[in-house]
MIBA-749910 format. One line per 10 residues: number of its first residue (from 1); for each residue x, y, z of N, C-alpha, C. Coordinates in nm, 3 decimals, always signed. Atoms other than C-alpha are relative to their C-alpha. Layout:
REM residues N
NUM) X Y Z X Y Z X Y Z ~ ...;
//
This chain:
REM residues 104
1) -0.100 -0.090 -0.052 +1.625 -0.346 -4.693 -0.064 +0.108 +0.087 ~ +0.031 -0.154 -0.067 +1.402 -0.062 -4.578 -0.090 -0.068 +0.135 ~ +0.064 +0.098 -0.115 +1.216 -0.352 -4.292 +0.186 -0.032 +0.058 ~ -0.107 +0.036 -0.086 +1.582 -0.435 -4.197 +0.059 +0.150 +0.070 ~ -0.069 -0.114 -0.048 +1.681 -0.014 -4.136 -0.087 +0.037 +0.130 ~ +0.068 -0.066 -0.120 +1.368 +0.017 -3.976 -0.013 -0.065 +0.175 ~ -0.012 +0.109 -0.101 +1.395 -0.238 -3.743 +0.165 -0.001 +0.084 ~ -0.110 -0.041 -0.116 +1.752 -0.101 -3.626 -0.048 +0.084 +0.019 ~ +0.064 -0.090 -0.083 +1.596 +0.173 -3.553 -0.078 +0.017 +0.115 ~ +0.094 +0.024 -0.128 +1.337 +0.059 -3.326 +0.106 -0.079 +0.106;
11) -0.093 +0.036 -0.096 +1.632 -0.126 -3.136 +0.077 +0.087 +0.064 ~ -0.060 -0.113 -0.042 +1.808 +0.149 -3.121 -0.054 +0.089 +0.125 ~ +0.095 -0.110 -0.087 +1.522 +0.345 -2.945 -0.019 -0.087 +0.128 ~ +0.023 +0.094 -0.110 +1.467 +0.026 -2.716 +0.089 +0.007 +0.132 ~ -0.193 +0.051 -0.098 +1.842 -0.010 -2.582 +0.016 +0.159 +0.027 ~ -0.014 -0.118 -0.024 +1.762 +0.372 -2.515 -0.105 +0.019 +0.135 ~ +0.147 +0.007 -0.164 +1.498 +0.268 -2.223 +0.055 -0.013 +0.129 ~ -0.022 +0.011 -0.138 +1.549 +0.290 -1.877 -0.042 -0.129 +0.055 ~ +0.019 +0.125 -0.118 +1.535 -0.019 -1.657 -0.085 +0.029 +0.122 ~ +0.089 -0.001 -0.085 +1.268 -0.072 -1.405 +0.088 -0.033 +0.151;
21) -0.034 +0.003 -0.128 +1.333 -0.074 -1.002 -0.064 -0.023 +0.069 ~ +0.116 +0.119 -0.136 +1.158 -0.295 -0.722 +0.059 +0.102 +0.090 ~ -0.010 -0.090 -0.114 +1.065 -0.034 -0.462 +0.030 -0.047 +0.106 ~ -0.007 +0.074 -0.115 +1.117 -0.287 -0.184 +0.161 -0.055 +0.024 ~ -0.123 +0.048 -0.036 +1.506 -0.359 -0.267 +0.071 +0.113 +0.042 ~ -0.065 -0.100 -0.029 +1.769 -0.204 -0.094 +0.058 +0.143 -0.092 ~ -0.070 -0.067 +0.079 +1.902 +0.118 -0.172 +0.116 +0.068 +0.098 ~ -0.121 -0.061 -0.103 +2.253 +0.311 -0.057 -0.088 +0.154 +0.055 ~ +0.023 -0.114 -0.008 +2.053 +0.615 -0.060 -0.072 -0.001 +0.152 ~ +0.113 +0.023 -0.113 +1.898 +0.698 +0.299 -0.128 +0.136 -0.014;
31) +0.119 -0.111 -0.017 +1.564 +0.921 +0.361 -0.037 +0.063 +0.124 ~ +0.012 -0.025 -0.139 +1.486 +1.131 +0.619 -0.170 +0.083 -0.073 ~ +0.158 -0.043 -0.019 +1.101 +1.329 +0.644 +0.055 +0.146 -0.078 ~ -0.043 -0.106 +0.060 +1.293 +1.663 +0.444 +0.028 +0.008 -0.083 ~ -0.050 +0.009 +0.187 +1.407 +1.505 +0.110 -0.164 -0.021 -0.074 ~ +0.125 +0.047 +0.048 +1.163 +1.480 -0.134 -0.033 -0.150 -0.030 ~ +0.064 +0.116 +0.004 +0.949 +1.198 -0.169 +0.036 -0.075 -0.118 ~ -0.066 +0.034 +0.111 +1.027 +0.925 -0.435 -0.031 -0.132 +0.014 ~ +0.038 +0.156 +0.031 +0.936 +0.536 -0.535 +0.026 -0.062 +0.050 ~ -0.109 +0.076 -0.081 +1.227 +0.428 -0.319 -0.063 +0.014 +0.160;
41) +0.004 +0.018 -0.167 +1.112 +0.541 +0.025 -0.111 +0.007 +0.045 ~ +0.119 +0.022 -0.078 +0.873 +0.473 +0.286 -0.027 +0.063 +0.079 ~ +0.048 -0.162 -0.086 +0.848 +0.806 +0.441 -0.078 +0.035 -0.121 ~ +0.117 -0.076 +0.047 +0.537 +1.030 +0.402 -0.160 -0.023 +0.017 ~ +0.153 +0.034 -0.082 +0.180 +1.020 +0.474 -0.059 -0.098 -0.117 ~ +0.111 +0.062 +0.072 -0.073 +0.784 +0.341 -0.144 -0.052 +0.025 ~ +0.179 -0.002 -0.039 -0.475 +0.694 +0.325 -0.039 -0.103 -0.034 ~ +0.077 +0.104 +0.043 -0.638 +0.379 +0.303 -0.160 +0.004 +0.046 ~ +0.115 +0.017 +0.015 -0.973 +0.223 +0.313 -0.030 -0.184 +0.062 ~ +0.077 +0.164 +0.001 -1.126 -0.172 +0.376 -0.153 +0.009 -0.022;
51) +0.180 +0.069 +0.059 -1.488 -0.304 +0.283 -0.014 -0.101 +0.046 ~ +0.027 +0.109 +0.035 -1.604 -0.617 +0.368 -0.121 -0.065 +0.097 ~ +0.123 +0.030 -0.017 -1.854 -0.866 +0.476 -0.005 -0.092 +0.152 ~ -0.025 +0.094 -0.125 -1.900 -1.042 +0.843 -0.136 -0.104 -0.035 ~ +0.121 +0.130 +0.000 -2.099 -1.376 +0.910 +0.052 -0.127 +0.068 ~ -0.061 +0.098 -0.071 -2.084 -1.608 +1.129 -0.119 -0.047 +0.159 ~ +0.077 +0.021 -0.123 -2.219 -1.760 +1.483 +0.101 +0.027 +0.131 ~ -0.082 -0.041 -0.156 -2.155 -1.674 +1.871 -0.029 -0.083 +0.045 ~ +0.016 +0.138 -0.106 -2.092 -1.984 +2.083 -0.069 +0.034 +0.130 ~ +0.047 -0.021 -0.150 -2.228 -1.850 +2.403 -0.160 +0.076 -0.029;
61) +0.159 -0.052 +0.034 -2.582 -1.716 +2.252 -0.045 -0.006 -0.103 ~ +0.040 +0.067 +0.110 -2.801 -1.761 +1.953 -0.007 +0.099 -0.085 ~ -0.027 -0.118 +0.124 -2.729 -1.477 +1.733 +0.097 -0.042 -0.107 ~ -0.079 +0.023 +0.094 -2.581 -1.481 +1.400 +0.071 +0.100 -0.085 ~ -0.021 -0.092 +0.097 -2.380 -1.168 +1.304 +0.017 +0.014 -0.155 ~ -0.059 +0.050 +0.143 -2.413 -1.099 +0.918 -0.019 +0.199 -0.031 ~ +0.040 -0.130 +0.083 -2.388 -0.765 +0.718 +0.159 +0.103 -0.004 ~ -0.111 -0.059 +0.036 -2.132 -0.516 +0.583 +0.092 +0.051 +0.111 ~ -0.122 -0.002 -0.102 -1.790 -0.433 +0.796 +0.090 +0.147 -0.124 ~ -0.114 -0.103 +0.084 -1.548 -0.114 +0.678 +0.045 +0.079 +0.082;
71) -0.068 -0.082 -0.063 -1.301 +0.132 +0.741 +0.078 +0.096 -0.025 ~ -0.084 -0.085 +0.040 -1.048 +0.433 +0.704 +0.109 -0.051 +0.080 ~ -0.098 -0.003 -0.099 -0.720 +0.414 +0.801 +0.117 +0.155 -0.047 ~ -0.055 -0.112 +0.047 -0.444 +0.724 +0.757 +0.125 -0.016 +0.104 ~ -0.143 -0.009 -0.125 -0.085 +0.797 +0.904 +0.119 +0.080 -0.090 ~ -0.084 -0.061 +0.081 +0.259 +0.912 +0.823 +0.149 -0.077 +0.044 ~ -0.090 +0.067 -0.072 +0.579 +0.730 +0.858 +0.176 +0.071 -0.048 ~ -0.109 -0.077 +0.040 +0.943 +0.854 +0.824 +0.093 -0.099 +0.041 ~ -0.124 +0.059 +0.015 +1.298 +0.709 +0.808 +0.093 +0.093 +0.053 ~ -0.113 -0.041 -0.061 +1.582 +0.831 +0.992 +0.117 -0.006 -0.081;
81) -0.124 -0.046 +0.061 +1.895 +0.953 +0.811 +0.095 -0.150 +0.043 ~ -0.105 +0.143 -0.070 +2.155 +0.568 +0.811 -0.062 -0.081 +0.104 ~ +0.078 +0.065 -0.083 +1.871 +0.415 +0.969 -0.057 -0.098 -0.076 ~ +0.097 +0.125 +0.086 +1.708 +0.049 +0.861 -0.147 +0.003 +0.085 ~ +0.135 -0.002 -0.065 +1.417 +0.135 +1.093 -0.096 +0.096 -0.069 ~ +0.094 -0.116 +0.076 +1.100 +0.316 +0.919 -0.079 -0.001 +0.199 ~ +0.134 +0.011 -0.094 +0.870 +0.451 +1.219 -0.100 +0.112 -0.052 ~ +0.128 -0.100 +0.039 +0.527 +0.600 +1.228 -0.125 +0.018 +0.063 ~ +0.169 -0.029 -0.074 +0.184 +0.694 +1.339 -0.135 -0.020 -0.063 ~ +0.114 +0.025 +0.056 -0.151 +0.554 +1.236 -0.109 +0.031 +0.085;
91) +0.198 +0.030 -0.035 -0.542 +0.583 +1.285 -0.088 -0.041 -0.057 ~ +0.103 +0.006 +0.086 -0.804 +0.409 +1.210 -0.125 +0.042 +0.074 ~ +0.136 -0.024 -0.068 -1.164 +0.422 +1.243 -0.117 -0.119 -0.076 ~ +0.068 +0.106 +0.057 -1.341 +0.084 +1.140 -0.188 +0.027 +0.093 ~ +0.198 -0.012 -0.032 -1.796 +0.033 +1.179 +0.007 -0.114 -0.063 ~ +0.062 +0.142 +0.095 -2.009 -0.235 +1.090 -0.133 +0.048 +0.035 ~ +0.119 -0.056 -0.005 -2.339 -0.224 +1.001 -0.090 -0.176 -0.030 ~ +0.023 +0.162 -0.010 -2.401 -0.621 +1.082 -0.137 +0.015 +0.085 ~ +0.117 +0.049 -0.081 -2.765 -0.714 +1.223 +0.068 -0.108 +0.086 ~ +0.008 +0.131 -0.108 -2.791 -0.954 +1.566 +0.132 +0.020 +0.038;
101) -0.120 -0.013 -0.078 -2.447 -0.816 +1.709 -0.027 +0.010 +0.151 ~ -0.021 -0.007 -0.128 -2.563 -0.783 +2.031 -0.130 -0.185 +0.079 ~ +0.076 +0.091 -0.052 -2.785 -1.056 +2.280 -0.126 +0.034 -0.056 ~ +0.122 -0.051 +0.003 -3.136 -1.098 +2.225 -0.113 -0.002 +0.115;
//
């Protein structure tokens, strides 16, 4: 008896949970660059990064670029009030630090 009370209880508390929301489905709500920010929209600034590795050959000379590749990127994008268009502004700034990139 006291495994069957406790066990409405924990249902109880369950069927008291909020439901999850896929940031990518529509919503009625629109956003403009003045409301606050929120899970739902794709206005507001953001910062990335990349890493990675090059390698490979150049058909027209005998070099073989190989060695690490990376980058920053940053921007800010905003939504227009009853608008399905997001626009925005980016920069990056990618390097590599590959041996035999140039002729020899």
């Amino acid at each position: 008896m006291k495994s069957f009370a406790m066990g409405a209880v924990a249902l109880s508390f369950a069927g008291l949970t909020a439901s999850a929301h896929a940031g990518d489905l529509y919503s009625p709500r629109s956003y403009t660059v003045y409301q606050p920010l929120d899970a739902l929209s794709w206005a507001g600034p953001y910062l990335g990064g990349n890493l990675g590795y090059q390698w490979g050959t150049v058909s027209n000379n005998p070099t073989r670029p190989t060695g690490l590749v990376g980058g920053a990127q940053a921007g800010y994008n905003w939504r227009p009030t009853g608008n399905n268009w997001v626009f925005g502004v980016e920069g990056d700034l990618e390097a590599t630090g590959a041996d035999d990139t140039f002729a020899p």
